[in-house]
N, C-alpha and C positions, 0 to 999 in steps of 0.2 A: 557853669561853664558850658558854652555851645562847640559843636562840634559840627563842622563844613562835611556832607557825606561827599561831595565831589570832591574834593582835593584834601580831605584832611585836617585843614586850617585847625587849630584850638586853641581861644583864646577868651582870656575872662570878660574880656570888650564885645565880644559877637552875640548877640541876642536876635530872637525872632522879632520881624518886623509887624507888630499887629495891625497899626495904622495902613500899612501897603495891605496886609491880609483881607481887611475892611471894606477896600477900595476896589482891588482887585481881585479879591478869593485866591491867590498866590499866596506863600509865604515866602521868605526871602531873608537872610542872615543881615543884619545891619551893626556897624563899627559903630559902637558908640562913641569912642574918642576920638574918634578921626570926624564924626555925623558923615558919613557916605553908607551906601549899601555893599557889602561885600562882594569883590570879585575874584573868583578862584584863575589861578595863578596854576592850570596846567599844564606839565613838561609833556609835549607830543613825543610816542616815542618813535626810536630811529628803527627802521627796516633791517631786518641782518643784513648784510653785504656778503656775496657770493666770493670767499680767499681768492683774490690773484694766483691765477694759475699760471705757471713758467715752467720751461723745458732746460734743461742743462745742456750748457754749451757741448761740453767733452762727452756728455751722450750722440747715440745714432741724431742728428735732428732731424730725418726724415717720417722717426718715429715720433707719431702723437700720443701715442698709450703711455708716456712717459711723464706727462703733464705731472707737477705735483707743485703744493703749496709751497711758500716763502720759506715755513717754518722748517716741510719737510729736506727744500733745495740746501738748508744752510747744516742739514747730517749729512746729506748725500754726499753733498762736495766732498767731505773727508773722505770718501772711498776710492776719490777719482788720487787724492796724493797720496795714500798709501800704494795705492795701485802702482807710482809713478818713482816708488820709494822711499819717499817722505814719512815721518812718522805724525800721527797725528795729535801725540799726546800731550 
């Protein structure tokens, strides 16, 4: 059993191509059940993304030092309604 270094692949079908070896001094993983040369099938990966940042309405909003994540906005809130009397529990 051959094993793809690029991507992983493993599979009892995949063997080194000697004939392409021959030809070209490459080597090269070939499907034998399929007769194609194997092409690796890799996932690009994504970029982190920088959290959305948002300012709370019921804060100052002149203030910017207030910025915080989605995650943080959705504890925050709850201080503004107990603040307001509301309980939060």
């Amino acid at each position: 059993m051959t094993k793809c270094k690029k991507c992983g692949a493993d599979s009892p079908d995949l063997r080194w191509d000697k004939e392409h070896h021959e030809q070209t001094g490459k080597w090269r993983l070939f499907n034998q059940s399929l007769n194609i040369p194997h092409e690796c099938k890799i996932k690009e990966k994504e970029e982190p993304k920088e959290p959305k940042m948002i300012v709370c309405r019921l804060c100052d909003p002149q203030d910017d030092k207030k910025k915080m994540t989605v995650e943080q906005y959705q504890i925050h809130k709850y201080s503004h309604l107990e603040f307001q009397g509301y309980r939060a529990d």
